[in-house]
C-alpha positions in Angstrom: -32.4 13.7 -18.1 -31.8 11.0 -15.7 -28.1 10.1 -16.1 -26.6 6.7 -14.1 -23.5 6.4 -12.9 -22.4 2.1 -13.4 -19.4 2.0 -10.2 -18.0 -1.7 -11.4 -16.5 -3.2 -8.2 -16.9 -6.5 -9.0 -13.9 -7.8 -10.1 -11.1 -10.8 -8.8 -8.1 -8.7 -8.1 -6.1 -11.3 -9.7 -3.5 -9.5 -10.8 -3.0 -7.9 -7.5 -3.1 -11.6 -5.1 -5.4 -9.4 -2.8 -9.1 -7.4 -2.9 -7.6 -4.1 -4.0 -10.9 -2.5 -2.9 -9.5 -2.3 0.6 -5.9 -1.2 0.4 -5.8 2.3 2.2 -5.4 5.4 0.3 -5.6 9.0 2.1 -7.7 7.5 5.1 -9.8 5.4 2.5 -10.0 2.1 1.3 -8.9 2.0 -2.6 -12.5 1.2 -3.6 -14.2 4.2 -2.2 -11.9 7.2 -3.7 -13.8 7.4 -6.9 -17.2 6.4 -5.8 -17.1 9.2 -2.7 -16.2 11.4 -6.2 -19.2 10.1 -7.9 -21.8 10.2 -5.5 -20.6 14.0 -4.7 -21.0 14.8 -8.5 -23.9 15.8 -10.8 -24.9 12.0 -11.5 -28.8 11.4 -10.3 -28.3 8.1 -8.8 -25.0 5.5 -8.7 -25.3 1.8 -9.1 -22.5 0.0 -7.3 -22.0 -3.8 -9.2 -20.2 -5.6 -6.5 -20.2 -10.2 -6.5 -22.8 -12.1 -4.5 -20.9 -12.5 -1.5 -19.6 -8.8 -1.0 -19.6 -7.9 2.7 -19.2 -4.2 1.7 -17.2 -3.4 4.2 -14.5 -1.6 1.8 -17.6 1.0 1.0 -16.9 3.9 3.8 -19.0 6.3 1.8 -22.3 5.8 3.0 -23.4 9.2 3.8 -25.9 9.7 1.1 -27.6 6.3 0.7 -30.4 7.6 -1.5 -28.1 8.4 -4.1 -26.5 5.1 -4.6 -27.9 1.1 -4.9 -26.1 -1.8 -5.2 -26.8 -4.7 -7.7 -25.0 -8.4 -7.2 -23.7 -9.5 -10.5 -24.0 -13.7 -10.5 -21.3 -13.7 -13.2 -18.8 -11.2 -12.3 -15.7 -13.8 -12.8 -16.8 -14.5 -16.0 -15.6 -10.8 -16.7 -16.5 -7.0 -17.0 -18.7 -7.4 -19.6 -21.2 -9.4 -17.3 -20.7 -6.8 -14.5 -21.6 -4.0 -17.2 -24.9 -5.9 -18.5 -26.2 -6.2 -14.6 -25.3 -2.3 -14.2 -27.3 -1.4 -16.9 -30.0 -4.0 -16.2 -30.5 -2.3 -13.1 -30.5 1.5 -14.4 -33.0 0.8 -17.2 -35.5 -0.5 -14.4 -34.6 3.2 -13.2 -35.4 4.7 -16.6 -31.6 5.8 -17.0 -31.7 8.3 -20.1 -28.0 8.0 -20.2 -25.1 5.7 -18.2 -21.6 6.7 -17.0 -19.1 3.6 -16.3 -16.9 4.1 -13.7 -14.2 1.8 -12.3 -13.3 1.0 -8.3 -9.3 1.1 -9.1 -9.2 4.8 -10.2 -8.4 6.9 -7.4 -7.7 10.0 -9.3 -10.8 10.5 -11.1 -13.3 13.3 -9.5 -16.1 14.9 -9.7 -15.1 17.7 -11.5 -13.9 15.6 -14.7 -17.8 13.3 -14.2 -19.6 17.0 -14.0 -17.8 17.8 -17.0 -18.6 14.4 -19.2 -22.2 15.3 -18.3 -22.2 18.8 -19.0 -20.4 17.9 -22.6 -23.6 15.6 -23.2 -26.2 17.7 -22.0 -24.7 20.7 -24.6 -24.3 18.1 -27.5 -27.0 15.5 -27.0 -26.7 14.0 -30.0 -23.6 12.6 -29.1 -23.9 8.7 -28.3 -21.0 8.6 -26.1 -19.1 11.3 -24.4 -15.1 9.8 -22.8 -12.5 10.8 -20.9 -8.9 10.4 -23.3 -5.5 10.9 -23.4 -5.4 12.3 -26.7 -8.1 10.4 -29.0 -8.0 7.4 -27.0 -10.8 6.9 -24.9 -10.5 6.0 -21.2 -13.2 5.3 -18.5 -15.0 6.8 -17.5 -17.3 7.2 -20.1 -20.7 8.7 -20.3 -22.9 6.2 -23.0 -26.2 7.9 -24.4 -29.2 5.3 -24.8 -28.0 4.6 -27.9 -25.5 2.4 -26.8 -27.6 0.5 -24.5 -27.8 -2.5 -27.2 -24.0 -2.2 -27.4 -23.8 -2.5 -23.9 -26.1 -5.6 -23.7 -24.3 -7.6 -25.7 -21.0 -7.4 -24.1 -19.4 -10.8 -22.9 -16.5 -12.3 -21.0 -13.8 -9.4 -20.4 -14.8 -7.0 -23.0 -15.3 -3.8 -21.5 -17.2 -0.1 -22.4 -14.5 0.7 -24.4 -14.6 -2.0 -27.0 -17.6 -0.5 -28.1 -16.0 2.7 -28.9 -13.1 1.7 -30.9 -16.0 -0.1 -33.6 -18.5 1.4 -36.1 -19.7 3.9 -33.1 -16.0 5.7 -32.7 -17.0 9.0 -35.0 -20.5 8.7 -33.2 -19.1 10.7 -30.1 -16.5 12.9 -28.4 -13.5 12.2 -26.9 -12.4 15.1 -24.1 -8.6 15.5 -23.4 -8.2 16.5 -19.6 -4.3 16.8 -20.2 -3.6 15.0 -17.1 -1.6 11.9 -17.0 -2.3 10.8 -13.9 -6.1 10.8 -13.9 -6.2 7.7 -15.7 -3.9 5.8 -13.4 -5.5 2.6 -12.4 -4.1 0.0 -9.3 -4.0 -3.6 -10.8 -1.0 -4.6 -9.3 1.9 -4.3 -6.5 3.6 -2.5 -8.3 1.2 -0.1 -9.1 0.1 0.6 -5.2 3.9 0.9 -4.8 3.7 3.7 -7.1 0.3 5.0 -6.0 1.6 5.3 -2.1 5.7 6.6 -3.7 2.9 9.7 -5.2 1.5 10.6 -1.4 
């Protein structure tokens, strides 16, 4: 089973005034806490979906290069959905079985909550999507069997993973509750790395 992580790191920061990716967090920039996570967990390979003219230079987490590409998305202001399609374009060229979207502005998520998505869908296969939740509401990341892959394709403008989820394919999966109200804290605006660096 050859399951591929989707790292989306390719949006504007428009809500923020500033690239996000590099504000510090505990000795990293903002964009490599979860990716350092998810290239230390149980996914086979990671595909980091970053614009055209990405320097990279907010990526400090270059210690295992086989286990991560990268893939420029041409469209990546024209929203998520874009960046999603070239993720997956590029782990179906690696046979991806399965495909785990994860998002740069989530510092709290680790490897121990992506092992146990995985785990969850290696036990119940059948299962077209396996996500993270607070409660039943689904939150990234989320594991998508191959199933979804023509949901995935068709996504547009700034719909994201989780649009697909709350259609006909809700009662298709499973929905884990980690019980923890910060792991799904994401950094959008000032306000929120105010909070973020008040939690240190």
């Amino acid at each position: 089973m050859n399951i591929i992580g989707i790292y989306l790191a390719a949006g504007e920061s428009r809500r923020m005034g500033r690239d996000k990716r590099y504000l510090p967090y505990h000795q990293l920039p903002l964009g490599s806490i979860a990716l350092k996570e998810a290239l230390e967990s149980h996914l086979d390979h990671i595909i980091v979906v970053t614009r055209t003219e990405d320097s990279l230079d907010w990526l400090q987490c270059k210690s295992l290069p086989d286990k991560w590409s990268r893939v420029d998305c041409l469209h990546a202001s024209e929203g998520q959905g874009f960046s999603i399609q070239c993720g997956l374009k590029k782990a179906l060229e690696a046979k991806a079985n399965a495909v785990m979207i994860l998002l740069a502005d989530q510092p709290f998520i680790n490897r121990e909550v992506i092992n146990n998505l995985i785990e969850s869908y290696k036990t119940e296969p059948g299962c077209f999507y396996i996500a993270a939740g607070k409660g039943q509401i689904p939150m990234p990341p989320v594991l998508f069997s191959s199933e979804c892959f023509p949901y995935l394709q068709k996504l547009k403008g700034d719909q994201g993973a989780r649009n697909i989820i709350r259609g006909e394919l809700f009662t298709k999966g499973k929905i884990i509750d980690f019980h923890e109200p910060l792991l799904f804290f994401d950094v959008d605006t000032e306000e929120d790395y105010f909070t973020l660096q008040a939690l240190e």
